[in-house]
C-alpha positions in Angstrom: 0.6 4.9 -26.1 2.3 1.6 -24.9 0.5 -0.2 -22.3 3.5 -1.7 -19.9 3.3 -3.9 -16.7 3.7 -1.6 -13.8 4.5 -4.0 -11.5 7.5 -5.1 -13.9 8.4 -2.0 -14.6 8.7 -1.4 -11.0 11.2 -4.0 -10.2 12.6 -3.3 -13.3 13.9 0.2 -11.9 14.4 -1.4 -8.6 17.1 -3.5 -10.0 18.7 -1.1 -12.6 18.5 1.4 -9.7 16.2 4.3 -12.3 13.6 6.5 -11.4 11.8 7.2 -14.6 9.8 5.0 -17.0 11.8 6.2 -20.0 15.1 5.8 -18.1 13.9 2.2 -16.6 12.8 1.2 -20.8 15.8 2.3 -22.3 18.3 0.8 -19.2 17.0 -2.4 -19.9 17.2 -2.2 -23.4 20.7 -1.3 -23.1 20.7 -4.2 -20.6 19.4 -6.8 -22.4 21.5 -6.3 -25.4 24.9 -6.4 -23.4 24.0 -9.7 -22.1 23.3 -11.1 -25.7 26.3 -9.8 -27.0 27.8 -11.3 -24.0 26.3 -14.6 -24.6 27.0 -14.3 -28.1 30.7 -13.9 -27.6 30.9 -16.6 -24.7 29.4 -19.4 -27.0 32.1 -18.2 -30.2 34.6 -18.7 -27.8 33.1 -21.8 -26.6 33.1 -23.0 -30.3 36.6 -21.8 -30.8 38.0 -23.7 -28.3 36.5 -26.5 -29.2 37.9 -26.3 -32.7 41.3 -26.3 -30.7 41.7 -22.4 -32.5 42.1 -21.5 -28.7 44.4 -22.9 -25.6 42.4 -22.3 -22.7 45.7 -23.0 -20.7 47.5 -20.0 -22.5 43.9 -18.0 -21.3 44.3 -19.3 -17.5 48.0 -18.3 -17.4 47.9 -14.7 -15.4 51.7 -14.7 -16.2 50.1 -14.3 -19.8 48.7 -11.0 -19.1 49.3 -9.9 -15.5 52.6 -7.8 -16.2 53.1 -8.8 -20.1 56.2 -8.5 -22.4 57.4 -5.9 -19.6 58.1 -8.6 -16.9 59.6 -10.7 -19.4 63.5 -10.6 -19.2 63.9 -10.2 -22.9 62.2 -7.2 -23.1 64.2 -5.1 -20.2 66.7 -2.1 -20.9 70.0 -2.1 -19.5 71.2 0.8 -18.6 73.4 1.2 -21.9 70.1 0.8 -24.1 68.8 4.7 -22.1 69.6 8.0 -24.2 72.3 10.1 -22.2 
């Protein structure tokens, strides 16, 4: 038997929007460690980019990722590159 805080367990499932006690335990533990990994990825790319190993410029740049290689002229077919 685990003695828990009701009252935290309440708000607990308030805010992860569960009914139970097991589902409102095991939502936060799932919850808690998404937000360290989080956290843990934020500060290696904190430290990365402080090592200059990253350009934050090239990160910003939605030109970068927003359409790709496929809105970059180099990469489009003519119609002589199709198959018949």
């Amino acid at each position: 038997m685990i003695d828990l805080d009701d009252e935290a367990l309440e708000a607990a499932a308030i805010e992860l929007g569960t009914t139970t006690k097991r589902d409102t335990i095991n939502a936060a533990l799932r919850e808690i460690t998404e937000r360290n990994r989080r956290a843990r990825a934020l500060q290696e790319l904190r430290t990365l980019v402080a090592d200059g190993a990253v350009d934050v410029e090239v990160l910003l740049d939605k030109r970068a990722y927003r359409g790709g290689l496929a809105e970059d002229d180099r990469w489009r077919h003519t119609d002589e590159d199709r198959e018949p």
